[in-house]
Every structure is written in structure tokens, then in C-alpha cells.
N, C-alpha and C positions, 0 to 999 in steps of 0.2 A: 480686508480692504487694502492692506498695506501691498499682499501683493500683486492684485489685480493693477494696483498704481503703477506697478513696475510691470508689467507684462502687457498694458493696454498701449502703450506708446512704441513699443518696437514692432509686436505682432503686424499691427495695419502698417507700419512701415517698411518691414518684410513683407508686406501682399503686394503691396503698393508698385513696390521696385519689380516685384517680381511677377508682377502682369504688365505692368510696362516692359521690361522684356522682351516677355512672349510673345505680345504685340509686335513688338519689333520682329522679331524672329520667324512670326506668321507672314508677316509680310514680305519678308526677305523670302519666303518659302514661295509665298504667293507670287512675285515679280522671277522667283527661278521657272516656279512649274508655266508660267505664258510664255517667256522665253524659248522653253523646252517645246513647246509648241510648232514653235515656228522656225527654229534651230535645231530638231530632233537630225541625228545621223551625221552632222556635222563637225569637225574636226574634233573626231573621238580617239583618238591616235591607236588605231587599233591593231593588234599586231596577230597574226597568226600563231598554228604550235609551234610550227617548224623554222616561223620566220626569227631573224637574229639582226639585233642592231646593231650600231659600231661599237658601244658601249659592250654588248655581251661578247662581241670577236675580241675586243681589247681582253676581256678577261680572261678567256679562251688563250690570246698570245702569253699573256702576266701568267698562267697557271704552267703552260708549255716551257716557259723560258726558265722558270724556278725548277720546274721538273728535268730541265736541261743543265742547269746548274746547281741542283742541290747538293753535287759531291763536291763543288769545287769552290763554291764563294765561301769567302772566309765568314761570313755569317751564320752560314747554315753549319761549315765544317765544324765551324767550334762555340755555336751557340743554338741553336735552333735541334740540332741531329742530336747534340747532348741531352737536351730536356728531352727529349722523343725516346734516346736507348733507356737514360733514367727512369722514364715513368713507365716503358716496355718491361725494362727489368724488374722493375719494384711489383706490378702489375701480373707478370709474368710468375714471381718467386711465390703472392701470393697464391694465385691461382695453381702452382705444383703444392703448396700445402694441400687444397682442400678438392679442388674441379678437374685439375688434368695430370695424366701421367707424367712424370718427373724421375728425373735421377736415377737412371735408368729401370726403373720399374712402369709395370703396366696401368697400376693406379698412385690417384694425386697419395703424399702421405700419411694424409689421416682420412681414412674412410669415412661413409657414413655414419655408423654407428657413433664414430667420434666425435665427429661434428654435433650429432642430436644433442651427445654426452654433454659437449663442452660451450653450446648452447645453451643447455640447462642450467649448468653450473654458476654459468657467469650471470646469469639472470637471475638467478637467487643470489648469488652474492652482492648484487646491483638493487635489488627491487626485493623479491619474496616467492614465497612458495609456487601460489598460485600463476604468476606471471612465467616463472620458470616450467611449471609443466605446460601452461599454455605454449609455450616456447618450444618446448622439446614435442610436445605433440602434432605442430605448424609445423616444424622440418623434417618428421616425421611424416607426413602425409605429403609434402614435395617427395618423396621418393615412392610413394604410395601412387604418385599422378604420373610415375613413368618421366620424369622431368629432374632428375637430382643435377645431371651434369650443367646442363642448362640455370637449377636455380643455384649452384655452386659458383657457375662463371658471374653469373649475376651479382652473386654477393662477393664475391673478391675483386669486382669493377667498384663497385658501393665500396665497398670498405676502404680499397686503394684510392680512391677519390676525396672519401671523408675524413682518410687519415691526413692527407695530402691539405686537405680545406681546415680542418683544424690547428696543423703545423702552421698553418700562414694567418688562420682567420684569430685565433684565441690571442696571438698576440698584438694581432692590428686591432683586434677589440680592446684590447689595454691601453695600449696607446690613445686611441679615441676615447676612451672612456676617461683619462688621466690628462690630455690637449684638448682644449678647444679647438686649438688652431689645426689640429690635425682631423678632427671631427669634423670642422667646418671643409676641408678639404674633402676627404673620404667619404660624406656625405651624399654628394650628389653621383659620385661615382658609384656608389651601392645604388643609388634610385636607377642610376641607368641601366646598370648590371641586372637588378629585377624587371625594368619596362624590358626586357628585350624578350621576345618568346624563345623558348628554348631551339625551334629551329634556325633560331637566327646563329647563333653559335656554330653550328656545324660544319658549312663552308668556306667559312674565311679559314677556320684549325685545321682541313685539310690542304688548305694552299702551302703550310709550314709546315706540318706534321703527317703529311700523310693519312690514306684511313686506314684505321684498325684499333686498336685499344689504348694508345695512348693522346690523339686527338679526341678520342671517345671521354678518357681519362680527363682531359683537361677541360672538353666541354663541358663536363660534370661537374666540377670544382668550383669555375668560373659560374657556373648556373648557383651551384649550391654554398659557397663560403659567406656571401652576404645575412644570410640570418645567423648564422653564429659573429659574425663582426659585428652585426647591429646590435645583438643583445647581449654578448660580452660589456662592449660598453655603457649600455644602457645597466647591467647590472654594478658595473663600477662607478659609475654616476648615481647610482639610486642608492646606494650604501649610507647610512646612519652618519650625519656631520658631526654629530656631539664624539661618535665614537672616534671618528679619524682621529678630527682636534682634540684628546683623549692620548690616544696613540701621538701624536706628533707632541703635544707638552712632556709626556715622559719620555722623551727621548729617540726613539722611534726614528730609524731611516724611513726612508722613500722607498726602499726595498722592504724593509721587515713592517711598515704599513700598508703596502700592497699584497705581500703574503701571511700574514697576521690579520689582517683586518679584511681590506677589503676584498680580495680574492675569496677568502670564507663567505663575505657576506652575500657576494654575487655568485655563489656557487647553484645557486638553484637554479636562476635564470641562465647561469652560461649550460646548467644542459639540459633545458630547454631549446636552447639555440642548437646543443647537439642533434636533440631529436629534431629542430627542424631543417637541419643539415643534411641530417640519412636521409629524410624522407624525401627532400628534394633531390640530392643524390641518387635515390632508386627510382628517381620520374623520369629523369633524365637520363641513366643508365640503359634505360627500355628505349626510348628515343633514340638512343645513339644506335640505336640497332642498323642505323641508314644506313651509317658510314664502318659499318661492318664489325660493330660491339658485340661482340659475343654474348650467347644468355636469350633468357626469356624473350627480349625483347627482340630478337630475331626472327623467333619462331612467329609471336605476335603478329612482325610486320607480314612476312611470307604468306600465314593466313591471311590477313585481310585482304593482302595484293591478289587472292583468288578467291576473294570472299567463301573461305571456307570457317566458316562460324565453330565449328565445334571445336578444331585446333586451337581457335583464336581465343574460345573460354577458356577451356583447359588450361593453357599457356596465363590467359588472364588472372585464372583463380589463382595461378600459385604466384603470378606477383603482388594478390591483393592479401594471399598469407604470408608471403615475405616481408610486407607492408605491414600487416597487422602485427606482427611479432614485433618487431623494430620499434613500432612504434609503442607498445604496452610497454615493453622493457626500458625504454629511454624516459614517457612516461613516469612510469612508476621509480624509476630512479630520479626524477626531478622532487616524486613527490613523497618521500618516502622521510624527509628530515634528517636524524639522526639515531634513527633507529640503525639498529647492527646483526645483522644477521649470527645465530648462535655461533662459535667457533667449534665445539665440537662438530655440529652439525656442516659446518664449510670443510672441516677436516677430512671427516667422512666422506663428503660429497666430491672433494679435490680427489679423492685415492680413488672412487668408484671412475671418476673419468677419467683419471691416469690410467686406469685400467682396459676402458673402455677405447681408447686410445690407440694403448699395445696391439687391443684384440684386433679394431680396423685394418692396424697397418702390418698386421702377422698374418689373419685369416681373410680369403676371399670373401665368405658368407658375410663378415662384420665390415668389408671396406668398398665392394659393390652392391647396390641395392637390388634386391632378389624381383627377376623382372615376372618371375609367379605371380608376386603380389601386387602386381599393377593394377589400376582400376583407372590410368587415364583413357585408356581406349574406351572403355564403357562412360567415362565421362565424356569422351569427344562423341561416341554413338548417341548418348542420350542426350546431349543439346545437338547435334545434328537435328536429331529425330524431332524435336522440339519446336527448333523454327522452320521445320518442313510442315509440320502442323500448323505453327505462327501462321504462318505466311499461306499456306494450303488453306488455312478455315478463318480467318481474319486478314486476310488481303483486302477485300471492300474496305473496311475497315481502314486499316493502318492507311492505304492508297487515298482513300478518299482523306483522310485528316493529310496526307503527305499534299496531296496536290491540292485543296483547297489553301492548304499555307502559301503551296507553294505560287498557285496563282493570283492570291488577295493581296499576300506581302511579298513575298519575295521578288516577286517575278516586276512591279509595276517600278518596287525601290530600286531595282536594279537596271531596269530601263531609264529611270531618270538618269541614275549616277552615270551608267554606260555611254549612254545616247545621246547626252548631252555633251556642247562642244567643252572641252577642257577648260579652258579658260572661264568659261561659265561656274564650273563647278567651284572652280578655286576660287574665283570671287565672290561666289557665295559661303565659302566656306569659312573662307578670310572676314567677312564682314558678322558672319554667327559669331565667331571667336571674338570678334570685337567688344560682341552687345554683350554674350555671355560670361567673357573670360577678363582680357586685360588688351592696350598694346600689344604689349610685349608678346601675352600668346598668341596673337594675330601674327605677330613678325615670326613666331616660329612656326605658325601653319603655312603661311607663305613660303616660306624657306624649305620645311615637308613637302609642301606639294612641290615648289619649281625640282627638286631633287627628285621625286616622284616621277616626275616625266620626265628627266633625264636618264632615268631608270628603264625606261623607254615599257614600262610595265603600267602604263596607267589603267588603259582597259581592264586588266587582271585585277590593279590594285583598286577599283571602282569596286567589281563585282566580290573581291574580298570585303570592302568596305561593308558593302551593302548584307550580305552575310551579318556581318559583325554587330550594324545597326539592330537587325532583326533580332537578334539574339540577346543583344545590349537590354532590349525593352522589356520581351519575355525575364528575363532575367531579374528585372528590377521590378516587373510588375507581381511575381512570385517573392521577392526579396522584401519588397512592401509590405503586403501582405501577410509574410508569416512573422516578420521581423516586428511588426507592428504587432501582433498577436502575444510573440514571446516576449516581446518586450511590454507587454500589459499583464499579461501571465505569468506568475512563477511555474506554476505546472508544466505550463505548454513549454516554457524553457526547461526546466527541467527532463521529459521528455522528449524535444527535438534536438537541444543539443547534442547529447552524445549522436546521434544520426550524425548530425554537419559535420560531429569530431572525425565519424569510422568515414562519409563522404571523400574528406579532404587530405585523407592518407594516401587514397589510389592512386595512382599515375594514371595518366592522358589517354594511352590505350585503351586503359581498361572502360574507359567508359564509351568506347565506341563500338564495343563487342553487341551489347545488346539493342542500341541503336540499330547496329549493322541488322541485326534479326530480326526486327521489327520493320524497317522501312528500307530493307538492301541497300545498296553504294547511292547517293543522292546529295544534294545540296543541302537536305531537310534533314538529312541522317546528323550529318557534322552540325547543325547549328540546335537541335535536340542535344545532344551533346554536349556541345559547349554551354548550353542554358544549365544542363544537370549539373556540370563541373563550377560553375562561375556562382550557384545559386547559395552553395553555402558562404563562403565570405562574406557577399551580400548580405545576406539575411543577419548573421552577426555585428555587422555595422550596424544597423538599420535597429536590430532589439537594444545593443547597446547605447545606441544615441536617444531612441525611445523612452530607456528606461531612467538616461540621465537627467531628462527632464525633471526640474523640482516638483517633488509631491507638493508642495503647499500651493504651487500654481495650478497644478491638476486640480487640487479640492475649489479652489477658489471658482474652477473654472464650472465644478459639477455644483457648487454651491449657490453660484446664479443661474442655474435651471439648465446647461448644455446638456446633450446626449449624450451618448458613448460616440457618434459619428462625430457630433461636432468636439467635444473636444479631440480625438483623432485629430482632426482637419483642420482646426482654427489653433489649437494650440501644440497640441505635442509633435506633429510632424513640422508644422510652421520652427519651432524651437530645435527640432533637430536638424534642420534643412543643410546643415554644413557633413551630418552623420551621412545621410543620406546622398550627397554629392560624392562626398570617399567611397559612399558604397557603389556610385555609379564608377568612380574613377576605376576600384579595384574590379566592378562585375566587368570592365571595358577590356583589360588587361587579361582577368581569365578569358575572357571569350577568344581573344586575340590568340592567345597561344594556343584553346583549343581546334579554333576555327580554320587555323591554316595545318594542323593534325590532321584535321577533318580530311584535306586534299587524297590521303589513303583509300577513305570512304565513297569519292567521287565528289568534293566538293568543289576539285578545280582551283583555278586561278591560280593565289599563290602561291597557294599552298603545294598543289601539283607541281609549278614549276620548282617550286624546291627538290620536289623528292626526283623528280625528269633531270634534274642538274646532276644528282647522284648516281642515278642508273645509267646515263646516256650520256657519255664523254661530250660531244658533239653539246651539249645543252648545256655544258656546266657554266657557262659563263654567264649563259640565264637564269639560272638556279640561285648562283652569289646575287645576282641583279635582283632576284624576289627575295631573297633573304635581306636586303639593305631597304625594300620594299617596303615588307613584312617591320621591320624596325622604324623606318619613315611612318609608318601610319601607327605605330606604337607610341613613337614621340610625340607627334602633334596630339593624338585622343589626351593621353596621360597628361602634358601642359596643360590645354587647355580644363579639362575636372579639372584639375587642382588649382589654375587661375579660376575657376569659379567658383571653385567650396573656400580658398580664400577672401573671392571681393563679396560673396555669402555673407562672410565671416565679419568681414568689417563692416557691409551697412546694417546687419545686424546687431551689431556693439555700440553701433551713433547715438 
């Protein structure tokens, strides 16, 4: 009884507010769509492919004028050109070790066999047996796929990126983790750093850098240093007080408490942050293929730009074993404690790869991959031949599910958002934000959107929108549902998690390959897609928040006679409703970054103009303009969740 006392007074007060709301919101929907009626086609600022604003010519003159002057302003000369030769070079030195010819020889230094060797090695000395040969037998079979040089350049962009993110992340995470004051700063700068989808990155880094591998380089860094800064100081923060104060009574500097104490104690969680460093690192890597990254991600894009699907697996699979390696190895080095791998056996193991080594960089057979033994060509033949069949013998199929999406939802959301005068939209959008969020994140969608049309991309940035909406729902109505499931289930947790784990290691591409094969280049390809990429995160807030729910309120709630439906619905999701908001916040953000990926596929809008800014001089200025787009509607989604899993948060607490 005691705790039905406590949970009967917030729940109805949680419904309460939150049908009031919706109400609100219905109606706000209601007073758009009569509007839209009668204002359909009018001042939709709609701009063509070819057509270019003052704003995209200005960018066009700014990109020109630095390209005119990059050997001569003392900016560039002696600060911009230096980080561009230093990360070329660094980037550069790694890649003659392992991927390209060097020092005057015909291959990098340590051939293949080396590499597998010294893969191996390190992954047993980091982790264990088992992870180690998994290890050696994943970069083993990259040379197996006809693909070594490619996954060689790939991993020495990764690496030089992570080395590079480490160098700067693991001690700004000390810092934060040791200052408030510098936590409270660095804070909202990592939130922005992550809202931002990884195309946005791309063309502002070649305005100053140039494209090639080290704008590539720094894209990747800037994408991927925030989870090793967040969780460095979250593992320095989360460190044992009794023990610091302990360390600090006996004597103990500020130094020999930070490396005695608390560095030990946060060592698990800072590489944790490692592994989610690489892995972000190797998403991005592939990405930066745009702007001319060498590596897998090249090959990726080239396929998809001629939708040739078998390439694009092939190329796929071996970034999702480069992925999987990385990721078990980092992994199991998080989780492994203090155990120690045998010494004799590392001794052994050290002199079998020194060995292995020599042999690469003495004999051809040991340091070029014997293209005999290739079997990518039979892997590109047999998914050719695969979605010629897909597509040959379930075309009804796939077509029919593609175009009933396409015309039930897609097609009707996207005629509101398009069709409607501008200013319409943003007064409705502005006033959602109001009821759902706060002020203040009214005043920042405001301020999104007037920026938005000054962007002079609104048409585009509508039809992105509307995408993103579609996918948002799909996304959360799968994230419900299973999230709810595993979060009632141990089993079912048990068994889907590791899925959302091996899910959420791929990169972006990768999950547009079998998309692509199913439903060819389409608006529905990219927002399938983005629903598959976005669904794990989701689903993990959502089981998490479920499961945090107190059991004594659940029993209380099955012990006055509810179902399994009603408690679901009246208590457990009612009490996770702020779980659930983060989960909408974060399924918003993946969608975002896959959805404008998508534009490869044929999704269009901004995503396109992204990638038209890169290929076609003449466009670039459009392309920065969708990229600052692409971020515009990143900000406002992202405030707004989070002012509503906040004001959630507080009239739940009353």
C-alpha cells in the first residue's frame, strides 16, 4: 500500500500534463493542415539544382579568395599549412609502415603477414587468446577479399586520427574530470561536437585544409575525441572518495593522487572511451571518402554512386571486420581486469612476430597478399547475383512495400512541410516547441529556422526534415517495443543485446549496402536505413529506463489486479517517460546523420547537396550551405528532446 501511495499521485499527474499537451499540439497540427489548404504552393522558397543564392556565390568567392591566398596570408603560412603538412606527414609515415610503398621500396614496410603477426600479438597481450586469433584471422581474410591495401589505408587514417584524439582527448578528460569549472565549460562543446552529423564536418575542413587525408584526418578526430573526453572524466569523477581522502591524509600530491589513485581507478572506463574512440574513428574514416580519404571508404562510395551492390558489400564486409576486430580487442581489454597474460608465452609470441616481421619485409610472398587466393571477386559475383535475384523475383514485393511507404507517409509529410508557406511552418514549429519543450527552446528553433532560410536551402531542408520525421517514428515505435520487451525480460535482454552491441560497431555505409539491394537508390532506401542504424540506441534507453523502474511499484501494480498491458501503459512507460524522451532525442540524431548519408542512395535534398558541393566546384558553396543546414536542424531537434525529457522530468518530480 505504501507504495501504490507514492506512485498514485504522480502517474495521473504525468497523464494529465501529458494529454494536455497533445491536445495542444493536435490542435496546433489541426489550425497548420486548414491553412495548408488554402496557402498550399505559396511562398515555399523553393530553389532549383542548379539554381545558387547570394549566400552560396558568397561561399563560392570565401572558398576562391583563400584558395588565392593560402600560400601567402600569414595565417595560413604559419598556422593552418603547418597542422595540414603535420597530420600529412604523421598520416603519411604511418601509412609507409603498413599500406603504401615507402623509402624507396615497392611495398609499405611491414607486409601482410606482419601486420596479421603483429595484430595478433598485441591482442593477446591487451585481451586473450581467443580475441587474438579472432584478430589475426579478420585481417587475414581482408587480404582474402582482394582488399589489403585499401583496408591498410583505412587503418592507418584510424589510427592516425585516434592516436591524434587520444593525445588531446585523455588529457582534457583529466582535466574535466579534476575542474568543475572546466567540465562545466567543455560540456556543452562535446554536446555540440556529437549533435553535429558527421557530414557536417567535411566542408568547412576543406576551406583550410584542403581535401585529402589530412582534413580527412581531422574530421575524424573532431567526430571522434568526445567519447574518450566524456568518459576519461566521468571515470575520474566516479573514482572511490574514501580512497582519494586516504591518498590525500597521507601525504599524497595532486600528481601522485592522480597517477596512484585515480588514473588506476578510471582505467577501465578510459578504454572504454578508447574503444568508443576507434570505432567512431573508423565511421568517419569511410565517410571521409568524399573528400578524397583513401581506403575502404572510397571504394564504398564509387559503388554506391553506380549503384553497383556487389563492390559496395565486398568493400562493406571488410569494414565491418575491421570493425568487429577493433572492437572485441578494445573490448576485451576493458574487460579483462588484472589478469596478465603468461610472460613466457608473450615472449614467445613477441619473437614469432619479430620474425614474422623480417619475413614481410625480406620476402615478396610474406609482404604482398597472393592475389591466387582472392575470393573478393566471387564475393562481389555472389551478391551481384543475389540482388539480381532480390530484385528479379521480389520486386512486387520490395516495390510495393517501397511505394506504399512511400505514398501513405512520406509523400503527404513532405507535401505539408514543402508546400507550405515558410513562415507557416516555422510558426508552427516555434509554437510545438513551446507546449513540448521550454521558452528558450522555442527561441532556438526560431533562430534555426530564420538561419535555415537564410541558408536559402529551405525546400531541401523541409524534405530532409520530413525524411527524418518518418524515420524518427518507425524508429521509436520498434525502440518501444523491443525496449519494453527487454526491459521486462532478462532473456530477451540477454539475447538481443549482443545484436544492438555487433549493430552499433558498423559504420554508416555499411548499412546502406543491403538497403541499396532491396529497394535500389530511393528516399525509402535511406530512411530504412537510418531506422536500422538509429534502432539500437533506442531500444537500449528505452530497456534501460523500463527496467529502472521500481519492482515494488510493478508488484503493487500486478497486485491490484492490472495486466501485463496495463501495467506496460499506466505505470512502467508512464515512469520512464524522461528514458524514453533521450531515447527519442538520441533515435533523432542517428537518424539525422544517417538520413543525410542516405543522399548517395538517392535520398536527395541535403543530403545530395552535400555530396554535389564536393564533386562539382561550381556547387560548393551549396554544399557548405546544406552542411550548416544539415546542423541547423540538428540543433533545434536535439534542444528541443532535451527541453522536453527535462520539463518531463520536473512535472514528474512535483
Amino acid at each position: 500500500m505504501v507504495a501504490t501511495s507514492r506512485v498514485s499521485p504522480t502517474l495521473p499527474r504525468v497523464n494529465i500534463v501529458a494529454r494536455s499537451r497533445g491536445r495542444i499540439v493536435l490542435g496546433i497540427l489541426a489550425v497548420w493542415l486548414v491553412l495548408w489548404v488554402f496557402l498550399r504552393g505559396m511562398h515555399t522558397l523553393a530553389l532549383g539544382g542548379a539554381q545558387l543564392t547570394t549566400v552560396h556565390h558568397w561561399f563560392n568567392d570565401l572558398n576562391d579568395v583563400i584558395g588565392a591566398n593560402r600560400n601567402s596570408n600569414p595565417i595560413f603560412l604559419y598556422f593552418f599549412n603547418y597542422i595540414r603538412l603535420f597530420i600529412d606527414e604523421f598520416v603519411v609515415f604511418i601509412q609507409s609502415i603498413i599500406a603504401q610503398p615507402s623509402f624507396g621500396r615497392p611495398l609499405p614496410l611491414i607486409g601482410w603477414l606482419g601486420v596479421v603477426a603483429l595484430v595478433g600479438f598485441v591482442s593477446y597481450a591487451v585481451a586473450n587468446i581467443r580475441v587474438a586469433l579472432l584478430a589475426a584471422a579478420g585481417f587475414f581474410f581482408l587480404g582474402l577479399q582482394g582488399l589489403w591495401r585499401e583496408s591498410m589505408d583505412t587503418l592507418a587514417l584510424t589510427l592516425a586520427a585516434v592516436i591524434i584524439s587520444l593525445a588531446i582527448g585523455i588529457p582534457l578528460g583529466i582535466w574535466a574530470g579534476l575542474s568543475d569549472r572546466f567540465n562545466r565549460i567543455i560540456t556543452p562543446v562535446l554536446d555540440f561536437m556529437q549533435i553535429m552529423p558527421s557530414f557536417v564536418y567535411l566542408a568547412p575542413l576543406t576551406l583550410f585544409f584542403l581535401i585529402g587525408p589530412a582534413s580527412a584526418t581531422i574530421a575524424t578526430l573532431i567526430y571522434a575525441a568526445p567519447p574518450v573526453i566524456r568518459l576519461t572524466a566521468h571515470g575520474i569523477r566516479s573514482a572511490p572518495h574514501d580512497t582519494v581522502e586516504a591518498s590525500e591524509s597521507l601525504g599524497s600530491t595532486k600528481t601522485q593522487t592522480l597517477t596512484k589513485v585515480l588514473l588506476p581507478a578510471a582505467k577501465r572506463t578510459i578504454v572504454l572511451g578508447v574503444n568508443q574512440t576507434i570505432m567512431a574513428a573508423l565511421a568517419m574514416v569511410t565517410i571521409a571518402a568524399l573528400i578524397d580519404a583513401p581506403g575502404l571508404g572510397k571504394t564504398v562510395i564509387k559503388a554506391l554512386q553506380t549503384l553497383d551492390v556487389g563492390t559496395a558489400f565486398n568493400a562493406g564486409l571488410a569494414i565491418v571486420v575491421m570493425a568487429i576486430v577493433l572492437d572485441r580487442v578494445t573490448t576485451a581489454a576493458a574487460s579483462r581486469g588484472r589478469d596478465r597474460p603468461n610472460r613466457i608465452a608473450l615472449l614467445v609470441g613477441g619473437a614469432l612476430t619479430v620474425f614474422a616481421i623480417w619475413l614481410s619485409y625480406t620476402y615478396i610472398w610474406a609482404a604482398e597478399f597472393d592475389s591466387r587466393l582472392d575470393i573478393g571477386s566471387t564475393i562481389v559475383l555472389w551478391a551481384s547475383e543475389v540482388t539480381d535475384w532480390i530484385q528479379s523475383n521480389f520486386a512486387p514485393i520490395t516495390n510495393g512495400i517501397k511505394d506504399v511507404f512511400t505514398w501513405v507517409l512520406i509523400d503527404p509529410l513532405q507535401a505539408v512541410l514543402v508546400d507550405s508557406p515558410w513562415w507557416l511552418v516555422a510558426l508552427a514549429l516555434v509554437a510545438i516547441s513551446v507546449v513540448i519543450g521550454s521558452v528558450r527552446a522555442a527561441i532556438v528553433s526560431a533562430v534555426c529556422l530564420g538561419l535555415l532560410v537564410a541558408t536559402g536551402l529551405w525546400s531541401d531542408g523541409m524534405t530532409t526534415l520530413a525524411s527524418l520525421l518518418v524515420a524518427t517514428v518507425f524508429t521509436m515505435v520498434i525502440g518501444l517495443v523491443v525496449g519494453v520487451w527487454m526491459g521486462r525480460s532478462q532473456r530477451a535482454d540477454r539475447v538481443i543485446r549482443p545484436v544492438l552491441d555487433a549493430a552499433q560497431t558498423m559504420p554508416h555505409f555499411v548499412y546502406l549496402v543491403p538497403f541499396l539491394a532491396l529497394f535500389s537508390a530511393s528516399r525509402f532506401t535511406a530512411i530504412a536505413a537510418a531506422v536500422v542504424y538509429a534502432v539500437p540506441v533506442a531500444v537500449k534507453i528505452v530497456a534501460d529506463g523500463i527496467r529502472g523502474v521500481s519492482a515494488t511499484t510493478v508488484e503493487a501494480a500486478v497486485a491490484s489486479g492490472s495486466s501485463n498491458w496495463q501495467t506496460i501503459t499506466k505505470v512502467q512507460l508512464p515512469m520512464s517517460v524522461r528514458a524514453v524522451t533521450l531515447a527519442t532525442n538520441q533515435g533523432l540524431i542517428y537518424v539525422l546523420s544517417m538520413v543525410v548519408v542516405g543522399g548517395l542512395v538517392g535520398a536527395g535534398a541535403l543530403g545530395y547537396d552535400v555530396v554535389a558541393g564536393f564533386s562539382q566546384g561550381q556547387l560548393y558553396g551549396k554544399g557548405l550551405a546544406a552542411g550548416i543546414a544539415i546542423l541547423l536542424l540538428g540543433v533545434m531537434l536535439d534542444r528541443l528532446t532535451q527541453a522536453a525529457a527535462n520539463r518531463t522530468q520536473r512535472g514528474g518530480s512535483r
